[in-house]
C-alpha positions as CSV (number, residue, x, y, z in Angstrom):
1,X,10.6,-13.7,19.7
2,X,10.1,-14.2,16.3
3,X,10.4,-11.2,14.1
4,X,6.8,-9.0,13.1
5,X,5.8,-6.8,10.4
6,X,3.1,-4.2,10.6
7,X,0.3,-4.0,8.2
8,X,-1.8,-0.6,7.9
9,X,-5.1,-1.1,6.1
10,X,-5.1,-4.7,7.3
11,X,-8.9,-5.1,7.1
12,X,-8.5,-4.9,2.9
13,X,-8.3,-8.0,0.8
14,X,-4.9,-7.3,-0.3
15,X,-4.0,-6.9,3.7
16,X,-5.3,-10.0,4.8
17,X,-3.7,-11.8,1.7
18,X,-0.4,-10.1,2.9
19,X,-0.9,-11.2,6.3
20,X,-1.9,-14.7,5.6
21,X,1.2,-15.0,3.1
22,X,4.3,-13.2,5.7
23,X,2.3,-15.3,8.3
24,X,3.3,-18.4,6.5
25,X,6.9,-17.7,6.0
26,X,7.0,-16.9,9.9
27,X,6.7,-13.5,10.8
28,X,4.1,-12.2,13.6
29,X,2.1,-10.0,12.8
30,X,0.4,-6.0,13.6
31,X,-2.7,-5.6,11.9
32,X,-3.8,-1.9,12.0
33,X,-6.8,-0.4,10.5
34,X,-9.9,1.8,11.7
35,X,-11.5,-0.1,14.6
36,X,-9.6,-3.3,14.2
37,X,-10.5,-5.2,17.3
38,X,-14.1,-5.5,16.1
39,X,-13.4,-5.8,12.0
40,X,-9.8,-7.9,12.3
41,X,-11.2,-10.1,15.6
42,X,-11.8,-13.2,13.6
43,X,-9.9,-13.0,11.2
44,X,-7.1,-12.5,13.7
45,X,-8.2,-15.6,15.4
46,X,-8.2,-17.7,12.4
47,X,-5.0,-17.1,10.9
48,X,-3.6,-17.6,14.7
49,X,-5.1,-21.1,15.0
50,X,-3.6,-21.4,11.3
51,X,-0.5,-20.1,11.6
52,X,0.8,-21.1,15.2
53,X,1.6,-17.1,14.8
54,X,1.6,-14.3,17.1
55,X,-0.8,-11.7,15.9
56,X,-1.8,-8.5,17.5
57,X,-4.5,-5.8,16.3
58,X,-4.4,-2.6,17.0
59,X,-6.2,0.4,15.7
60,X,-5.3,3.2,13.6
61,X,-6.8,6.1,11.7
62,X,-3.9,7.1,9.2
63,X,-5.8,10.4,9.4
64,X,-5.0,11.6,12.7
65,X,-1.3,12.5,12.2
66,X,-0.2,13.7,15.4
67,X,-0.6,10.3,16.8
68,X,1.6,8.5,14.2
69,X,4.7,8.6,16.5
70,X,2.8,7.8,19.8
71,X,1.4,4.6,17.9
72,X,4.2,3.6,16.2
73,X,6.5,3.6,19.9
74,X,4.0,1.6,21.9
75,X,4.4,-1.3,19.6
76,X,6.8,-1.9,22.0
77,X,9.1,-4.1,19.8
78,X,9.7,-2.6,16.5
79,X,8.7,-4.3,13.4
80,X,11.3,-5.9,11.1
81,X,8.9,-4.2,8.0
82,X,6.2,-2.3,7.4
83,X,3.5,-2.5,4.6
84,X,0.7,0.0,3.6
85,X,-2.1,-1.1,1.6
86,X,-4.1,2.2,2.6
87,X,-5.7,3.5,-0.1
88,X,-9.0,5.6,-1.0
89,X,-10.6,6.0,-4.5
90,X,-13.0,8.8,-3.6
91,X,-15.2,10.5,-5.7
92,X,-14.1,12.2,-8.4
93,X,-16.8,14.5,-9.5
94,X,-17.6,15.5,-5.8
95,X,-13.3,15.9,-5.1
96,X,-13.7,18.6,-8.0
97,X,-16.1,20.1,-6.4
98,X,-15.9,19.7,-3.1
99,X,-12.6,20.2,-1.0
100,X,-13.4,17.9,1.9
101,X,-13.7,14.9,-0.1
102,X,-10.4,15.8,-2.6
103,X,-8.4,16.4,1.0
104,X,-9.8,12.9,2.5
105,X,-8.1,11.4,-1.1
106,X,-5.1,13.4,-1.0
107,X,-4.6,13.0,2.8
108,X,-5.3,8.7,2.8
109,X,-3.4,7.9,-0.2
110,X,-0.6,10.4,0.4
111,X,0.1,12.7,2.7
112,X,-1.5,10.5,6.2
113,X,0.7,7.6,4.6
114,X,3.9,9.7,4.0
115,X,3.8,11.2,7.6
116,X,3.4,7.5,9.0
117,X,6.4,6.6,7.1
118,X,8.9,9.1,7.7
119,X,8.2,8.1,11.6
120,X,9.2,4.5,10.6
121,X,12.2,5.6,8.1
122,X,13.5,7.5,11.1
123,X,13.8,4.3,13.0
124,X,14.8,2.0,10.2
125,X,17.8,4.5,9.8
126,X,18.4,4.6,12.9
127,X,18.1,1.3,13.6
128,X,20.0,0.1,10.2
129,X,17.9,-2.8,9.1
130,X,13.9,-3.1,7.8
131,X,11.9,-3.0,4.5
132,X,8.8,-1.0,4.2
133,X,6.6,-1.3,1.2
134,X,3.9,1.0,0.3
135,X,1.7,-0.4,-2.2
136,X,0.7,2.8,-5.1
137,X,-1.3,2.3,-8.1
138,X,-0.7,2.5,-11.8
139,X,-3.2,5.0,-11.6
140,X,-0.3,7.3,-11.3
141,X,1.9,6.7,-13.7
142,X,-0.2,9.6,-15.8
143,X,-3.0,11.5,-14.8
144,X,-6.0,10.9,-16.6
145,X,-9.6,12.4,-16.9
146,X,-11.5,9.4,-15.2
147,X,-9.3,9.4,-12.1
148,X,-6.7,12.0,-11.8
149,X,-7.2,12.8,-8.6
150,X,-6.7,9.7,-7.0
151,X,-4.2,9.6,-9.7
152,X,-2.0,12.5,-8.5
153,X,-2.1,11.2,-5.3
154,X,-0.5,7.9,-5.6
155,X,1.4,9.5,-8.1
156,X,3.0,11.4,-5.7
157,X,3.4,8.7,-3.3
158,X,5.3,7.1,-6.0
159,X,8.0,9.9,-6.0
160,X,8.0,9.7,-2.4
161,X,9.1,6.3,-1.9
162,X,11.6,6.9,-4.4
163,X,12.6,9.5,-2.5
164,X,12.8,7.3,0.3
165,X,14.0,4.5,-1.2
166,X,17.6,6.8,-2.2
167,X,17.8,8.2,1.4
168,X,17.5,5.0,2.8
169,X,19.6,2.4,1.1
170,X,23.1,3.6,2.1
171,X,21.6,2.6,5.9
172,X,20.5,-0.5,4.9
173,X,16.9,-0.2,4.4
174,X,14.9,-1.4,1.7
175,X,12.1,0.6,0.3
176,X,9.7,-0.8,-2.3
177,X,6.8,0.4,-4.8
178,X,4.1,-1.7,-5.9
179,X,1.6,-0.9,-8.5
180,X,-0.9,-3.9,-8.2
181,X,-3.0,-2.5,-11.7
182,X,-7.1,-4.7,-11.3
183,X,-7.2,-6.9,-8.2
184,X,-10.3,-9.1,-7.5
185,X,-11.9,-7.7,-4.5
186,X,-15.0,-6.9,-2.9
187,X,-14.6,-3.6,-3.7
188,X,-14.6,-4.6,-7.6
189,X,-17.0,-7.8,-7.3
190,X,-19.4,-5.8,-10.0
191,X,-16.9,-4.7,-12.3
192,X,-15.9,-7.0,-15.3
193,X,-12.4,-6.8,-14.9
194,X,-10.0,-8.3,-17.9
195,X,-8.6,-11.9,-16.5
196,X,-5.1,-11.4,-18.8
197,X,-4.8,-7.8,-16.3
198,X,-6.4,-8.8,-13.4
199,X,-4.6,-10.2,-9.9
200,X,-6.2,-12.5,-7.0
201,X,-5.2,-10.5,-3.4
202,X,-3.3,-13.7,-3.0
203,X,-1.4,-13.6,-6.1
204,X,-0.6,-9.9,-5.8
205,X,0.5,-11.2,-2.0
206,X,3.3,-14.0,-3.0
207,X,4.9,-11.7,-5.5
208,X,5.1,-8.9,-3.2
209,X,6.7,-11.3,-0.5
210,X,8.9,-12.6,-3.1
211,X,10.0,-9.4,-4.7
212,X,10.7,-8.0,-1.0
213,X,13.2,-10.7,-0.3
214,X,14.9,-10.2,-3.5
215,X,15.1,-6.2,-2.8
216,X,13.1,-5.2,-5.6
217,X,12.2,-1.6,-6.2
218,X,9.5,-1.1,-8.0
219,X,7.0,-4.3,-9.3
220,X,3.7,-4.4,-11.6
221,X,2.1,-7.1,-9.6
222,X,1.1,-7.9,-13.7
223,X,3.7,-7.8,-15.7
224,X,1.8,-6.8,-18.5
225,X,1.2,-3.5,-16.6
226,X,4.2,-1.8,-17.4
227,X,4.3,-2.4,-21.2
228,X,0.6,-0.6,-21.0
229,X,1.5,1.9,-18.8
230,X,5.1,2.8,-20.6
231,X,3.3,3.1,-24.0
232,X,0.6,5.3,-22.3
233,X,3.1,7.8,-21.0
234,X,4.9,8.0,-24.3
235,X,1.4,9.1,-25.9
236,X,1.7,13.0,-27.1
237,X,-0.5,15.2,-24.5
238,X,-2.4,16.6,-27.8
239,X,-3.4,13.3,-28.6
240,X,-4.2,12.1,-25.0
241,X,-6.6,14.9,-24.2
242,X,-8.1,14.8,-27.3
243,X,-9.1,11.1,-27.5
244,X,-7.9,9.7,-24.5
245,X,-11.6,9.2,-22.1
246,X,-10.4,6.0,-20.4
């Protein structure tokens, strides 16, 4: 059997990109997301007739936490690599007022995600071989007035898979960050997005491949990206809240 890889969030553009792209390169595939036998169903059948590729669905809500390990064991076979490309904008002006909706950001971008992992990291460590790639945002690199909710959350899923990635590479296990910046999705259709900043799924799905088998860390899936977001950290806090509304 040929070696799989896991995708949570599957039923995103990114995740289907991903899954179209490691299906080329001959891995099978797990495609979790919320309810994926009805959402992933033709797309699964597709990319099967496509690929010549095993591909199963299964479904997942990152939220419930307590069934993380359960899910993750009755994969049967364990993945070679995992990839998250779960990730919730929210609200901001309701998350500040409004608990529920700041937990559902906090809990899908960060703290659902980092419980998932840590069941995977176990086995990976265990295990001595995978890659798992959690796919943050340079939303936060700082936290700013627009989004700094979402912000802090991917922010700290940041630290956390540096975290991770430091625990785990002595066992052989590569971890890596990617900070895709504006990617052309349905979610973003209406929004003039810059063409110099802004990434097809696809594209943002062959570097990620690539940069995973050259053990990459951390990648801007734009380049450009981390010039911008280097000189926006090194702005003075006095000036940033004062004129800094982006």
């Amino acid at each position: 059997m040929m070696e799989s890889v896991l995708i949570l969030g599957a039923k995103s553009d990114i995740g289907k990109a991903l899954a179209r792209e490691y299906a080329r390169h001959g891995y099978d595939l797990i495609l979790a997301a919320r309810d994926a036998g009805t959402a992933l169903r033709d797309f699964a059948s597709d990319l099967r007739i496509r690929s010549q590729r095993n591909v199963i669905l299964r479904s997942l809500d990152i939220l419930s936490v307590e069934a993380h390990e359960d899910f993750y064991f009755s994969l049967g076979k364990r993945p070679a690599g995992v990839i998250c490309v779960i990730g919730y904008m929210g609200d901001q002006t309701a998350a500040s007022k409004d608990f529920r909706e700041f937990k559902r950001i906090t809990d899908t971008n960060y703290t659902a995600v980092a419980c998932f992992l840590n069941v995977v990291a176990n086995d990976f460590q265990r295990r001595r071989k995978g890659f798992i790639i959690g796919i943050s945002s340079v939303a936060g690199d700082r936290g700013r007035k627009k989004n700094y909710i979402y912000g802090a959350s991917k922010a700290a899923l940041s630290a956390y898979l540096s975290g991770l990635r430091a625990r785990l590479y002595p066992h052989g296990v590569h971890v890596m960050t990617v900070k895709p910046g504006f990617v052309k999705t349905r979610m973003t259709m209406a929004i003039k997005l810059p063409p110099i900043l802004t990434a097809t799924p696809e594209d943002a799905a062959r570097q990620i491949y690539t940069a995973q088998k050259k053990d990459k860390d951390v990648i801007y899936v734009k380049g450009r990206w981390r010039l911008i977001m280097g000189i926006i950290r090194l702005i003075p806090e006095r000036i940033f809240k004062a004129y800094c509304n982006f």
